[in-house]
C-alpha positions in Angstrom: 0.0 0.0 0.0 1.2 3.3 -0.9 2.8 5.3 1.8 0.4 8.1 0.7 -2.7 6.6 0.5 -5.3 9.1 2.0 -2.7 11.7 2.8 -4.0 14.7 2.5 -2.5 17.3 0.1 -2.6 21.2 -0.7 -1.3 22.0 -3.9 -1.3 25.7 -5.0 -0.5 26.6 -8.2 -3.1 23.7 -9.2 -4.4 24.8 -12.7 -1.5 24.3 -15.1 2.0 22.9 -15.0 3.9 21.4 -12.1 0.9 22.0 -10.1 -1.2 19.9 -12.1 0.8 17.3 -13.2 1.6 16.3 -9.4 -2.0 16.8 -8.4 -3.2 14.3 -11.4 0.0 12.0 -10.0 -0.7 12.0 -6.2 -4.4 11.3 -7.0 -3.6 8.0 -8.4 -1.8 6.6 -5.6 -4.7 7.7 -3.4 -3.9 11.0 -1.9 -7.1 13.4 -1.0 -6.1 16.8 -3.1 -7.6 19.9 -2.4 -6.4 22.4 -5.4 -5.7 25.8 -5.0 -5.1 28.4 -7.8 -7.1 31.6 -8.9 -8.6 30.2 -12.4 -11.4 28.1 -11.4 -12.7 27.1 -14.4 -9.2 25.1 -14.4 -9.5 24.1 -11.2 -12.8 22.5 -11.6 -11.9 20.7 -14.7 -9.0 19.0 -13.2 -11.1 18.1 -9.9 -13.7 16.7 -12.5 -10.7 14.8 -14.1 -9.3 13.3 -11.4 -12.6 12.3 -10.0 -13.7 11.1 -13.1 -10.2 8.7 -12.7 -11.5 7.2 -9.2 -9.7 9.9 -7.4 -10.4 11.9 -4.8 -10.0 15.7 -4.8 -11.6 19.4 -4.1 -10.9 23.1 -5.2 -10.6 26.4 -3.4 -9.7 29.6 -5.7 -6.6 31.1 -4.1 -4.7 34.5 -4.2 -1.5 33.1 -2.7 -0.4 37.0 -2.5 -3.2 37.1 0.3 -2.8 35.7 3.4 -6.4 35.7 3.7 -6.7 33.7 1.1 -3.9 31.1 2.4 -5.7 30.6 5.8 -9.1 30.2 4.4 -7.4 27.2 2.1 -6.1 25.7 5.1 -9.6 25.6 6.5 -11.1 24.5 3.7 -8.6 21.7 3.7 -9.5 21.0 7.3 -13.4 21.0 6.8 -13.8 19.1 3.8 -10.9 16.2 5.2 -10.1 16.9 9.0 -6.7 17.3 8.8 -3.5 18.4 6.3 -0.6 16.1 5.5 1.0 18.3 3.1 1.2 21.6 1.8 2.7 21.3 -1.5 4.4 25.0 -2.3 3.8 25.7 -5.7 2.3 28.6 -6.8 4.9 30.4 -9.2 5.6 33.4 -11.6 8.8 33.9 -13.9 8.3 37.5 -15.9 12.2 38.2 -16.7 13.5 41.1 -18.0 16.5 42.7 -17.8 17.2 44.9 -15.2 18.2 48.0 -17.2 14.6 47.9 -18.5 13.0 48.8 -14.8 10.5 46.4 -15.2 9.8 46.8 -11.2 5.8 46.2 -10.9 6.9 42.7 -12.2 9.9 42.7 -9.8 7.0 43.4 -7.0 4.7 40.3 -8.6 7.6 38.0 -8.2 8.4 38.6 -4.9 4.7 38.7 -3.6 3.9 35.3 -5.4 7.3 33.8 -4.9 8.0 34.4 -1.7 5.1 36.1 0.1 3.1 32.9 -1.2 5.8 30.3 0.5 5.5 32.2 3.9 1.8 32.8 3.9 1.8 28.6 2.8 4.0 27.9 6.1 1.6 30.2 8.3 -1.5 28.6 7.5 -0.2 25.3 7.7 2.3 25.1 10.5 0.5 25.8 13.7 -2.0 22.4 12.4 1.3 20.4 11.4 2.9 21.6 14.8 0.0 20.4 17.0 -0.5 17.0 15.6 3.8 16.7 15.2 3.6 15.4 11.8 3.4 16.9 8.2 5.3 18.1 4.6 6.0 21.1 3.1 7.3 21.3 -0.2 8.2 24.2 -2.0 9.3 24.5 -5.5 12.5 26.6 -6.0 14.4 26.5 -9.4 18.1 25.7 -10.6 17.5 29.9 -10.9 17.6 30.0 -6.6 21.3 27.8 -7.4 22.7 30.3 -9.8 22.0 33.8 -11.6 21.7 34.5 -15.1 21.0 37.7 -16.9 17.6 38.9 -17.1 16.8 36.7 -14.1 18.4 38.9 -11.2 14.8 39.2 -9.0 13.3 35.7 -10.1 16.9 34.2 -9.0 16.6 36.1 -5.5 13.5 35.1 -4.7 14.2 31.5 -5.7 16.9 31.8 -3.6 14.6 32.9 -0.6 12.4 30.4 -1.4 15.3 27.8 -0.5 16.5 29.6 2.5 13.0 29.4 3.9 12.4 26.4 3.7 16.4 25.3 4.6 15.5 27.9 7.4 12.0 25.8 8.2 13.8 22.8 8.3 16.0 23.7 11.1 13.8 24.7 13.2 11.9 21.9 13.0 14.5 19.4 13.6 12.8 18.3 16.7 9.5 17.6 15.1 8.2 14.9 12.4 7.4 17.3 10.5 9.9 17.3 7.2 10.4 19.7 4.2 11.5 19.3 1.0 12.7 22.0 -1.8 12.3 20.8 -5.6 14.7 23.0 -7.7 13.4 22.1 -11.8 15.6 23.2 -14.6 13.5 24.8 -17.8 10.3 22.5 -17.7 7.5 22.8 -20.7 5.1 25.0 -18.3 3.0 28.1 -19.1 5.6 30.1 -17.2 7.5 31.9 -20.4 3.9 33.2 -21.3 4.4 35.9 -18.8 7.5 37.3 -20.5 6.8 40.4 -21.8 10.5 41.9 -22.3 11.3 41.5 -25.9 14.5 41.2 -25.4 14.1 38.0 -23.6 11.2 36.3 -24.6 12.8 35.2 -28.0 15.1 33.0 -25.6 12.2 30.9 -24.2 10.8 30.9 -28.0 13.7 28.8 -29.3 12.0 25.1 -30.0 15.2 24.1 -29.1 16.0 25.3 -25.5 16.0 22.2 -23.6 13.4 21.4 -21.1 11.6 18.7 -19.1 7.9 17.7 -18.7 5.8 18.7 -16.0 5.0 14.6 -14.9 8.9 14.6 -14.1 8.6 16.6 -11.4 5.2 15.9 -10.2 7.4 11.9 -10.3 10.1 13.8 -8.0 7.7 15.4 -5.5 6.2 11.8 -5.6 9.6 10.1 -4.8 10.0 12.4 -1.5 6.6 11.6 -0.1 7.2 8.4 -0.6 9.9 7.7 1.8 9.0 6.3 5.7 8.7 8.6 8.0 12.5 8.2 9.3 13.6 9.7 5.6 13.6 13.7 4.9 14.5 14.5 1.5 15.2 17.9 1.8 16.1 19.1 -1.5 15.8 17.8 -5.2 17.6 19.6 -8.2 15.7 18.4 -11.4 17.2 19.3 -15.0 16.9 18.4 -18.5 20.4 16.2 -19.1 21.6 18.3 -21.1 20.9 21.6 -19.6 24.0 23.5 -18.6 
């Protein structure tokens, strides 16, 4: 019997992507989903799907900007199922630019969706994990919160916060059975590009040829660290195509 059979999981950033790839992939081994994300017409197409699949899984549109928004998740989570096993980090945004082009209402996105989003995650989440002593929280990072690259200054700091927070997280929490895992993904085939709007760097993640990796790869890797017995943290995962540099 799977390990997380009837776990109960929060995954934000639900409606596209990573989000929806592991949500589809955690359903079939039996995990209760609830789906967060702010397009519910997405949201309740994929709950249809993975209900129409045997699986079991819920929707709650979420702002993960707001931690409002967060806290009312968590209670959704904990009225429709009782309890939360894991909060599954993803929500995301990746509008590059170069810096020169003082792109900074983008600069402000990222950092209220990147790393307001993980912390507002944690709150909601935590004081529940905390009182029961057991729980995940994953986060998704990037090989971007490993090392910078032109036209990715903010995105790269505040993948770089998302790790610290979580490394951060991790310590304090040493003394718990709660664990935490960061997945870092190379380029993956997701919407994210589509919110490049500096044309001097969306041509870059236009090239049919940039290497990249599927969505179901990492949803397979957030799988792989849920999987292990309760004695096993993984605590962080870098995920790549094989031949990206």
């Amino acid at each position: 019997m799977s390990v997380i059979k009837n776990k109960v999981v929060i995954i934000t950033g639900a409606s596209s992507g990573i989000g929806r790839a592991t949500a589809v992939k955690l359903a079939s081994v039996g995990a209760k989903i609830v789906l967060a994300a702010r397009r519910k017409e997405r949201l309740q197409e994929l709950a249809e799907e993975i209900q129409s699949l045997g699986g079991t899984a819920v929707y709650k549109v979420t702002d993960v900007t707001s931690l409002e928004d967060v806290q009312n998740l968590a209670g959704f989570a904990l009225e429709h199922y009782g309890q939360i096993d894991v909060l599954f980090n993803n929500a995301g945004i990746m509008p590059l630019s170069y810096m020169k082009n003082n792109r900074v209402e983008e600069w402000d996105q990222m950092i209220d969706v990147n790393i307001k989003g993980v912390l507002h995650g944690v709150s909601a989440v935590l004081p529940h994990m905390l009182e029961k002593n057991s729980g995940h929280i994953i986060t998704t990072s990037s090989v971007a919160g490993h090392g910078i690259f032109p036209s990715g200054t903010v995105y790269c700091a505040t993948k770089f916060a998302a790790r610290v927070i979580m490394e951060g997280l991790n310590k304090e929490l040493t003394k718990s059975n709660i664990r935490t895992t960061t997945i870092s993904p190379g380029v993956v085939d997701t919407e994210l590009p589509n919110l490049i709007v500096d044309q001097e760097v969306k041509p870059i993640f236009e090239n049919p040829d940039l290497p990249s990796i599927r969505s179901e790869d990492i949803a397979n890797a957030v799988h792989y660290a849920l999987s292990q017995p309760a004695s096993v943290a993984v605590n962080e995962i870098i995920i790549r195509p094989t031949n990206q540099g």
